[in-house]
C-alpha positions, -999 to +999 in steps of 0.1 A: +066+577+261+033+569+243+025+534+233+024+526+200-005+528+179-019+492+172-027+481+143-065+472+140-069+434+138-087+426+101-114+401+104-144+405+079-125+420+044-135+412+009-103+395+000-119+371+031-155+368+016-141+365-018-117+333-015-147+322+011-175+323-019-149+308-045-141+280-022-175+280-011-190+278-050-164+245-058-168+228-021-206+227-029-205+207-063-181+185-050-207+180-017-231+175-038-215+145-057-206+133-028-238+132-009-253+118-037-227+092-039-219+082+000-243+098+017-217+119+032-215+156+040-189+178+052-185+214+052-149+214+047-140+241+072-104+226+080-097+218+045-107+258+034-085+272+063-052+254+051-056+264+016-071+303+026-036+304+045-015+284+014-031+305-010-026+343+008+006+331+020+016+326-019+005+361-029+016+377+005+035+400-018+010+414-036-008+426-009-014+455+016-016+431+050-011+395+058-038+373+058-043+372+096-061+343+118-093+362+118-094+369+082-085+332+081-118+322+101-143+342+079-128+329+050-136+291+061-166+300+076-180+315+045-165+288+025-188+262+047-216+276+046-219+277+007-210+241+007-236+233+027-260+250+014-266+220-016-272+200+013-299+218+028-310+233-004-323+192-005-301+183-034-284+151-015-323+147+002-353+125-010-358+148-041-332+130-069-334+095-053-377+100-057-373+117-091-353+092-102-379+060-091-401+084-118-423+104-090-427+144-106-425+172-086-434+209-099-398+235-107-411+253-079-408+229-055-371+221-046-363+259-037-395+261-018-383+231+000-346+246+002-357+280+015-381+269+040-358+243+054-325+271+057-353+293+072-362+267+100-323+258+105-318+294+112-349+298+135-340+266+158-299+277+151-307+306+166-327+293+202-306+264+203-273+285+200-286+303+234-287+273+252-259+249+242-231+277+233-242+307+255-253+286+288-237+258+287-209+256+268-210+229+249-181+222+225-183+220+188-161+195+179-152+207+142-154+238+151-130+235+180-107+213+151-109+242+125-098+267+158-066+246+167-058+244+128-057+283+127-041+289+157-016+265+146-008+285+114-008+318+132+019+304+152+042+286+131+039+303+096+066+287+078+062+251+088+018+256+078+033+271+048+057+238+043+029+217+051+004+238+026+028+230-001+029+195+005-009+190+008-018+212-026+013+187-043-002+157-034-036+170-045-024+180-081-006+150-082 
């Protein structure tokens, strides 16, 4: 007999892109004060992938499809990269801690600043991702982290869900 038709795996959808920009828009104000406060930056990929999965899990039955781990990893990825983006945009840089010591600088100058800098990130991003993840296969430590994290909610639904539960609790509370 015929094999079964498989399902295509969903990986880039705009329920994905959607919770990743929401998460994404709050991650980077909370960044933001916290560069500014510690010095400190993280992109909060692992933090984004257990509440993606909380979240979808808790609305499974409103939709079509369950939130798979693909869906799961452009949902954190595009969660990250907003909340970087303050960072590089040069809001926890040089630029509030100069202002505030009373040095001016024009309006135009913080998103020329922001752009330029994303633009070189991506241009030395893109030659140095050749070498180091291409040739030799160099590990990412987060993003090898943020991996295991969704492979370990792929796996064991109900005790991520559990553990979900637990971790949005303790936040509210």
């Amino acid at each position: 007999p015929p094999a079964a038709p498989v399902a295509p795996r969903r990986e880039l959808t705009a329920r994905a892109l959607a919770f990743g920009c929401v998460a994404g828009a709050l991650l980077s104000a909370g960044q933001v004060y916290v560069g500014l406060k510690t010095g400190f930056n993280d992109g909060g990929s692992i933090a984004t992938a257990l509440v993606a999965f909380g979240f979808f899990a808790a609305v499974r039955r409103f939709s079509p499809a369950a939130f798979g781990p693909l869906e799961n990893n452009v949902a954190q990825t595009t969660a990250a990269a907003a909340a970087i983006m303050g960072f590089s945009a040069g809001l926890t840089s040089a630029f509030p801690a100069l202002t505030m010591m009373g040095h001016d600088y024009p309006q135009w100058a913080l998103p020329v600043w922001g752009a330029a800098t994303g633009a070189i990130g991506v241009l030395v991003a893109s030659r140095l991702r050749q070498k180091l993840v291409r040739r030799e296969r160099l590990p990412f430590p987060t993003g090898a982290a943020t991996g295991e994290v969704i492979a370990a909610i792929g796996s064991a639904r109900e005790v991520a869900m559990r553990r979900a539960t637990l971790l949005v609790a303790t936040a509210a509370f």
